[in-house]
C-alpha positions as CSV (number, residue, x, y, z in Angstrom):
1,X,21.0,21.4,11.4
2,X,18.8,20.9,14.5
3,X,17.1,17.8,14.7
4,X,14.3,16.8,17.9
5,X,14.1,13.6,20.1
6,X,10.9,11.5,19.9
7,X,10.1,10.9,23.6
8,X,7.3,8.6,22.9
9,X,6.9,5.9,20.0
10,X,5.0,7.2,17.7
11,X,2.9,4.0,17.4
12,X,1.4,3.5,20.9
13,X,2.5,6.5,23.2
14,X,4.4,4.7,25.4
15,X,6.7,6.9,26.9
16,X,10.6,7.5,28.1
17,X,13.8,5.3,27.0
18,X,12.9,2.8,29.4
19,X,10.0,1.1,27.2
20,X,12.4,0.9,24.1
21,X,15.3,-0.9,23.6
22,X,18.0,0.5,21.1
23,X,19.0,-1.6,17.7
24,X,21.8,0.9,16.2
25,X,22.9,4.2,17.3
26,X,25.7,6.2,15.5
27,X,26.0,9.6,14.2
28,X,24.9,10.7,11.0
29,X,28.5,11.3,9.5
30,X,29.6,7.6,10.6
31,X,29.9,4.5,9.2
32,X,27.3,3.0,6.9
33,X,24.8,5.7,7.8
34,X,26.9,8.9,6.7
35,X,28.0,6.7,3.6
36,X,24.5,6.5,2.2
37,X,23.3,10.1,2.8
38,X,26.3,11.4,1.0
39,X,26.0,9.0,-1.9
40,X,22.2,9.2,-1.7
41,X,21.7,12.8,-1.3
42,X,24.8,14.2,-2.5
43,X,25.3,15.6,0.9
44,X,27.7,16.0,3.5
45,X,26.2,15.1,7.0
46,X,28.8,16.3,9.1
47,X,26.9,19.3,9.8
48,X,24.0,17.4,10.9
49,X,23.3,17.2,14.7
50,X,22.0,14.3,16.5
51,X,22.1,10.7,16.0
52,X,20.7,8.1,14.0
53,X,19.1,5.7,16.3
54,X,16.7,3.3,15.6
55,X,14.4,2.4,18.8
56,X,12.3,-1.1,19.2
57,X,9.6,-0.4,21.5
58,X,8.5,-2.6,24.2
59,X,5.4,-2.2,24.0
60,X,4.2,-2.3,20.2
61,X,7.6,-3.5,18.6
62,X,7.3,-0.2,16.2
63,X,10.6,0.1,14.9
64,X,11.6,3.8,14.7
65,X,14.5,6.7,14.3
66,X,14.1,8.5,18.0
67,X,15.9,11.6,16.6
68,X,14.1,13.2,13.6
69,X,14.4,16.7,12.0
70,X,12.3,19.5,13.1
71,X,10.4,21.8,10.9
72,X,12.8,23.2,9.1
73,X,15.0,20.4,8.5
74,X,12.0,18.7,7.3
75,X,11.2,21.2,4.9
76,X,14.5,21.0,3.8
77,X,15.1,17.1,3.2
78,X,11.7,17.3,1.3
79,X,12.5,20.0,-1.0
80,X,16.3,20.4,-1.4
81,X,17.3,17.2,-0.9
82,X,14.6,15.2,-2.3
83,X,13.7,15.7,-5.5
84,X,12.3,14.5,-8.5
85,X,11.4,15.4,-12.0
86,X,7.9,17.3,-13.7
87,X,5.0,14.9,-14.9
88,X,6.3,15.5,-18.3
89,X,9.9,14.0,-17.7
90,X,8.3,11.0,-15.7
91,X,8.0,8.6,-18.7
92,X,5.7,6.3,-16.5
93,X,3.8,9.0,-15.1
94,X,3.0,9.9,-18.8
95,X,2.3,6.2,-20.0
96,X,-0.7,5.8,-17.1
97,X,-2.4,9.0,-18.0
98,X,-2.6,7.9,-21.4
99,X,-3.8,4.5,-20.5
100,X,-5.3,5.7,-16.8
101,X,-7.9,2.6,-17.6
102,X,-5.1,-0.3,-17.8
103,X,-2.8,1.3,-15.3
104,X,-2.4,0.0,-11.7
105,X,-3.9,2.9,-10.0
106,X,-6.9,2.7,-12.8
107,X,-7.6,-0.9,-11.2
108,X,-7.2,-0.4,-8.0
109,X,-9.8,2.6,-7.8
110,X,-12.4,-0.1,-9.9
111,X,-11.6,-2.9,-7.1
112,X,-12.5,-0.3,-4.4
113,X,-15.3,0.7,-6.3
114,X,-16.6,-2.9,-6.1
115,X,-15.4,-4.0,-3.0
116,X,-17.3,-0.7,-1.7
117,X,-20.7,-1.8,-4.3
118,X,-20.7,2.2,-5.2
119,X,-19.9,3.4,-8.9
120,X,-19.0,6.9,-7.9
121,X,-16.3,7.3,-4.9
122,X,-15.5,10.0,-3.2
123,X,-11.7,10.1,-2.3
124,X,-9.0,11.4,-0.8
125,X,-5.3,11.3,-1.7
126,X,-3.3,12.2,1.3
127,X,0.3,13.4,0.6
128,X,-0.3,13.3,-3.3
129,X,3.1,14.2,-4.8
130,X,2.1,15.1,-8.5
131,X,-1.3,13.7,-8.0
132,X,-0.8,10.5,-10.5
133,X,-4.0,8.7,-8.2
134,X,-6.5,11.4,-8.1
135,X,-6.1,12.2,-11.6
136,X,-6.9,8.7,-12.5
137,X,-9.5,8.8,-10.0
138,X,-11.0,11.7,-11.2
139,X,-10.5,10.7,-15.4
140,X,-13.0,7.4,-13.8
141,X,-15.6,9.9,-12.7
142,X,-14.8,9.9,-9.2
143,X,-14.8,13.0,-7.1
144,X,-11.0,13.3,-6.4
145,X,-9.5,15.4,-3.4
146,X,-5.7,15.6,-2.4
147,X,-3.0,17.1,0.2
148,X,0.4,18.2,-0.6
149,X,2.7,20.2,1.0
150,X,4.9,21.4,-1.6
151,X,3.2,24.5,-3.2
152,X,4.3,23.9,-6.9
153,X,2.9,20.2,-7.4
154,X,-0.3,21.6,-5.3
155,X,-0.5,24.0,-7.7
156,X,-0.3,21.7,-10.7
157,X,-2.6,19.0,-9.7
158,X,-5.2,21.6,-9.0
159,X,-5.4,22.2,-12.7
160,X,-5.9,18.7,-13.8
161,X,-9.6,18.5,-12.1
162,X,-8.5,17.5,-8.7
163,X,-9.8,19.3,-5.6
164,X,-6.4,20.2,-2.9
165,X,-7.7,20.9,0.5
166,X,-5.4,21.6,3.5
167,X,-4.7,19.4,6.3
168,X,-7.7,21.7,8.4
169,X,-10.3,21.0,5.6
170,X,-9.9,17.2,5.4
171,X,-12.6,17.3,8.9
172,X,-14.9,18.7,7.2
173,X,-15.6,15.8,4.2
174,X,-16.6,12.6,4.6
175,X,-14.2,10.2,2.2
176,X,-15.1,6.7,0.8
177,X,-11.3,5.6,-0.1
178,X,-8.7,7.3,1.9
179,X,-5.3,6.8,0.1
180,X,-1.9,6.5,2.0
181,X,1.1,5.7,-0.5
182,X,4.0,5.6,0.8
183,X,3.0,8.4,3.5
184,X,3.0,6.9,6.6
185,X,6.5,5.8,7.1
186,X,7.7,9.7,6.3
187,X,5.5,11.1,9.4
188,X,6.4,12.2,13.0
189,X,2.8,10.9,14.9
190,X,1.9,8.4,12.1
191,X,-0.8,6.9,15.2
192,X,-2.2,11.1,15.2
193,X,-2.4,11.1,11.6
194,X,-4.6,7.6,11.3
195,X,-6.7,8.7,14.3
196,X,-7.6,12.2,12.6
197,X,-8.1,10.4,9.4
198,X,-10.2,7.9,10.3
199,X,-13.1,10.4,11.8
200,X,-13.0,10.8,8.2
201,X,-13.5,7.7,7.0
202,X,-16.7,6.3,5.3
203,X,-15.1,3.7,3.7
204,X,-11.8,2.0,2.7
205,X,-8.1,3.4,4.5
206,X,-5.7,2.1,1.3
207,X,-1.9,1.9,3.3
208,X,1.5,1.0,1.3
209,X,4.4,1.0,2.7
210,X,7.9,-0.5,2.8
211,X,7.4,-3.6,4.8
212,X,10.0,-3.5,7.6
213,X,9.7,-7.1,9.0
214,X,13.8,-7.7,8.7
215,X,13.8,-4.7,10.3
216,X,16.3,-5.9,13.2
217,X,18.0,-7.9,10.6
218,X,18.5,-4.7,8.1
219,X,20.1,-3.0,11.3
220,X,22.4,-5.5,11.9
221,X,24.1,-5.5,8.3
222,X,24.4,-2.1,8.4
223,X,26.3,-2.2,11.8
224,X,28.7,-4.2,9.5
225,X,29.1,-1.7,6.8
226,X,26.3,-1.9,4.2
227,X,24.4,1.1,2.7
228,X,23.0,0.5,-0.6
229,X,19.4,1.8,-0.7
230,X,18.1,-1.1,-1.8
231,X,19.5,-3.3,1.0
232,X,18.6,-0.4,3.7
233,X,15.4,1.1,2.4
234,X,13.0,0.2,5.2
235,X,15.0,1.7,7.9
236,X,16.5,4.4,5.6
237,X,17.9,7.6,7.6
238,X,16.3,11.4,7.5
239,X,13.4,10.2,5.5
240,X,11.7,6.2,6.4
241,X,11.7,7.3,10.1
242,X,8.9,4.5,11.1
243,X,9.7,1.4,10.2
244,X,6.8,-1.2,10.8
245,X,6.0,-4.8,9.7
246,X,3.0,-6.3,9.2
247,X,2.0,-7.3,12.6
248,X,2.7,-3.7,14.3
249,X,1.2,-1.5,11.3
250,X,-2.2,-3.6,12.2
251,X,-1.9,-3.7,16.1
252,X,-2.0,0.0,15.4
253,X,-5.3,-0.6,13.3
254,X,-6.8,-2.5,16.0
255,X,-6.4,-0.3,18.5
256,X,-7.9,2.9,16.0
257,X,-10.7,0.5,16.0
258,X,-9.8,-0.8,12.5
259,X,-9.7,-3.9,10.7
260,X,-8.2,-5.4,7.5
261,X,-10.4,-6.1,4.8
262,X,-9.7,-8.1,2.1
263,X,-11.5,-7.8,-1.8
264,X,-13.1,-11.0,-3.7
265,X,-11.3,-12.1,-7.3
266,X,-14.5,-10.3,-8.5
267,X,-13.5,-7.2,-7.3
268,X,-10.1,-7.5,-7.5
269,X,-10.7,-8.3,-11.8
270,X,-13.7,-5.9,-11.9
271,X,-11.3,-3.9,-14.7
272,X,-12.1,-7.2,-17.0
273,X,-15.5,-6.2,-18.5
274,X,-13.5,-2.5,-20.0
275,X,-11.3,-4.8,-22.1
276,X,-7.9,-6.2,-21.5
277,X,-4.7,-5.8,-24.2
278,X,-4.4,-8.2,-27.2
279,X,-0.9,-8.7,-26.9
280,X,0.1,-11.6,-24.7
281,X,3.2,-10.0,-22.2
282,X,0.7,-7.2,-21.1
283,X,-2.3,-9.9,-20.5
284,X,-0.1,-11.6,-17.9
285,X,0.7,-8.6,-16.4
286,X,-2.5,-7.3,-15.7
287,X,-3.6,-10.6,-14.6
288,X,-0.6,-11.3,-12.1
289,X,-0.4,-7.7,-10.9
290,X,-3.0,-8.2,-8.4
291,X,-1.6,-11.0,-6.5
292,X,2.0,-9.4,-6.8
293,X,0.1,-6.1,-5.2
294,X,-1.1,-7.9,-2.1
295,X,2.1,-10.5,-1.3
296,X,5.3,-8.0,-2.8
297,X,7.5,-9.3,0.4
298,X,9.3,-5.4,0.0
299,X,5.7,-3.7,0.6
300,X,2.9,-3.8,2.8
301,X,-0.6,-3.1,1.2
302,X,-3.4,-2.8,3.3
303,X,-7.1,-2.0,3.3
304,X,-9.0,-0.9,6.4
305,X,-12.1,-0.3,7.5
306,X,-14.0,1.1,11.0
307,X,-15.4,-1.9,12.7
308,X,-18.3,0.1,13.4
309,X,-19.1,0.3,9.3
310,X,-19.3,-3.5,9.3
311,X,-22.1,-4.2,7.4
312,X,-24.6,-6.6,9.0
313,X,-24.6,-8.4,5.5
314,X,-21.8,-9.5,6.5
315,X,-23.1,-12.3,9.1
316,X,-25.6,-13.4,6.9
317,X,-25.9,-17.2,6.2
318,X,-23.8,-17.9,3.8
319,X,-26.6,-19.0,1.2
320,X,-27.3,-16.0,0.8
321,X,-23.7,-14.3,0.3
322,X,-22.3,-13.4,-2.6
323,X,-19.8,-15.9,-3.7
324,X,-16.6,-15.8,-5.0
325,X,-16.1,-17.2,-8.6
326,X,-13.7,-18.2,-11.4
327,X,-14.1,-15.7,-14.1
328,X,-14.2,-16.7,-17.6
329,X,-11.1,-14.7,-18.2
330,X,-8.7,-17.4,-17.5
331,X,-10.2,-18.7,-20.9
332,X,-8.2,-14.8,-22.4
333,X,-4.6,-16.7,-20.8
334,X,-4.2,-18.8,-23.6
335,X,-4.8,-18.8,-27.7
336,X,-5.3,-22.6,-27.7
337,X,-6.7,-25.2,-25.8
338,X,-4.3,-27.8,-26.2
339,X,-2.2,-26.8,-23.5
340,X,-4.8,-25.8,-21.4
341,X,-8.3,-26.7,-19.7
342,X,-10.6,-24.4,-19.3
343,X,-14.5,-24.5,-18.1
344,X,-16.1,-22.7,-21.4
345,X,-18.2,-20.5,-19.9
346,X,-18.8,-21.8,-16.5
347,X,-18.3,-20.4,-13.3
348,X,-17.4,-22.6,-9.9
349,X,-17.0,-20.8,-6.9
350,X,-13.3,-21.4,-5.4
351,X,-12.0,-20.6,-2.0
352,X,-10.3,-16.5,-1.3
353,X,-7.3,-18.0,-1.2
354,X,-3.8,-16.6,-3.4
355,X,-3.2,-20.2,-4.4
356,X,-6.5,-19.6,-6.4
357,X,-6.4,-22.0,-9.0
358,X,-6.7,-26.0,-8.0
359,X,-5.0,-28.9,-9.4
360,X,-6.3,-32.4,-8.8
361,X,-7.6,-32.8,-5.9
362,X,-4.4,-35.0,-4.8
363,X,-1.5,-32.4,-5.5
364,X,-2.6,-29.4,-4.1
365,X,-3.0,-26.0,-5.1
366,X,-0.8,-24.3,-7.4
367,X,0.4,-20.8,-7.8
368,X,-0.7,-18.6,-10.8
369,X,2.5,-18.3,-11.8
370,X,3.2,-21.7,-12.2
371,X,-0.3,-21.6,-14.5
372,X,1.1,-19.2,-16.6
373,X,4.4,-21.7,-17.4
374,X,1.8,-24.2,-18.5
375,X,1.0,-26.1,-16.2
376,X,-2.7,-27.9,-16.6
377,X,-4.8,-26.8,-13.9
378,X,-8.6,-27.8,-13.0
379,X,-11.4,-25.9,-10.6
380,X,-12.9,-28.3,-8.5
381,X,-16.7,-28.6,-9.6
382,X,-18.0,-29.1,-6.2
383,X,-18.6,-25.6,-4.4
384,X,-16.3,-25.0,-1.4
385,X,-16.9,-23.0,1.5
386,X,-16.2,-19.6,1.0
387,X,-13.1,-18.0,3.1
388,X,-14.6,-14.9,4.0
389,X,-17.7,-13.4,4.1
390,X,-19.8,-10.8,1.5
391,X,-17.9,-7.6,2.3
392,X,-14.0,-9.3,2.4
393,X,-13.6,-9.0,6.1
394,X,-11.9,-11.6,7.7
395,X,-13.0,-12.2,11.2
């Protein structure tokens, strides 16, 4: 099966061999490469042509795979050789429609929603698979448009009150929250894509992705032999052909003219005031799952936004900002106060930090997690300066 040579990297166009320096190269039927396709995919590679090698450019330090499968092979890794099963065999699938307001996605579209001050979004879901996020989107009144390649789950998420445009038609709308799960490391021009994207941008760019940062590291263990997906997953052949870490994915940003924005504790909780769960496993879920959202060391998740949407609120004195605060939930953590303090009611503005809950002043901060062991905690009554300003943008 044919497969093309990327002369450039696909991050910053630098061009030729000469600007990249090669971490692995070795055919696809060889070694620990042609071990996990065939235990993978259930496939034989020998027939594939090419090479699997992984490039480090010079320039932007994008990891990448320089030979990648044209059209056709494309077509056929993403609908022979990947697949998955209907909405109604996904058990998960069907537990977040039926709770679409406690699910992830369900928060994640209120915390944009907040973030963004605007009740009803306007979004895009770009590469939707069976459309989980703009069915939530659209069950929270939002208007909820989507992309998918595959003509049978286009086809089906149409019918569950989500708009699918084409590729062509995305120019012509104007999105609040552009969503990215999981797309951009499957793409050939992944800088093209962002670039087109972001002319269509009126708000928030949402990225996940497999965070790549042992990239060079991953590469080296499978030189000696290892290929379980887990181990390999960032780098993984055929499909994760761009591998970027934190630094490179927002070097790319930069240079789109974008910059990473980060949500307050209010937004980020804004799902509190619909009503959390009674029992006490899926309260501490709901209130860890943000913080594990933003620092999951396997995953990059990233908000953008255009500099040039900035808003000038955002350089406003900070009297007059809105300030971050510790919400009265914390009180919902516990069923007595014996083994915990809490402010009854109060609400003391703390610093945007992940460490977001104080202990004395002479130990440090503490993580949430060790909070939720039982660990007494206290919020400093004197107001802090605030981290970042009204809109979440760190400067």
């Amino acid at each position: 099966m044919p497969f093309v040579e990327r002369e450039r990297c696909p991050g910053c166009g630098a061009a030729g061999p000469s600007n990249a320096v090669t971490l692995l190269k070795t055919r696809f039927s060889d070694g620990a490469v042609g071990d996990f396709i065939r235990r993978f995919y259930n496939f034989d590679p020998s027939g594939l042509e090419g090479f699997y090698q992984a490039d480090c450019c010079l320039r932007c330090g994008l990891i990448f795979q320089r030979h990648i499968g044209d059209a056709e092979m494309m077509r056929y890794i993403y609908s022979d050789l990947v697949t998955d099963d209907p909405p109604d065999k996904i058990p998960t699938f069907q537990a977040d429609i039926r709770d679409w307001k406690g699910s992830r996605d369900g928060h994640e579209l209120m915390a944009l929603s907040s973030f963004l001050d605007k009740p009803k979004l306007k979004v895009l879901d770009y590469g939707t698979g069976w459309g989980l996020w703009p069915i939530i989107a659209s069950k929270l009144g939002h208007d909820a448009y989507a992309t998918e390649l595959a003509q049978d789950r286009s086809a089906w998420v149409s019918t569950q009150g989500v708009a699918m445009i084409s590729d062509d038609e995305i120019s012509n709308h104007r999105f609040d929250v552009i969503n990215l799960e999981q797309v951009l490391e499957h793409v050939p021009e992944p800088a093209k894509l962002l670039e087109r994207l972001t002319r269509s941008l009126g708000g928030i760019l949402k990225l996940s992705l497999p965070d790549a940062g042992r990239a060079r590291n991953i590469l080296a263990s499978m030189m000696s032999g290892e290929s379980r997906y887990e181990k390999i997953m960032p780098v993984q052949p055929l499909e994760h052909i761009n591998s970027f870490s934190r630094r490179t994915l927002l070097d790319l940003a930069s240079r789109l003219g974008l910059r990473e924005a980060k949500p307050s504790l209010r937004d980020l909780y804004s799902f509190i005031p619909g009503g959390i769960p009674s029992a006490p496993r899926r309260i501490a879920k709901e209130m860890i799952r943000p913080f594990w959202t933003w620092r999951n060391p396997s995953n990059l998740y990233v908000w953008l936004i255009r500099d040039s949407m900035i808003s000038a609120s955002s350089q406003r004195p900070l009297s007059t900002q809105r300030r971050h605060y510790a919400l009265p939930f914390l009180a919902l953590m516990t069923k007595t106060r014996k083994r915990h303090e809490w402010l009854s009611g109060s609400e003391w503005p703390i610093t945007d930090h992940p460490n977001w809950l104080a202990d004395r002043p002479d130990s440090g901060p503490i993580s949430p997690f060790k909070w939720l062991g039982g660990s007494r905690f206290w919020i400093e009554r004197t107001p802090r300066t605030l981290a970042a300003p009204t809109t979440g943008i760190q400067p």
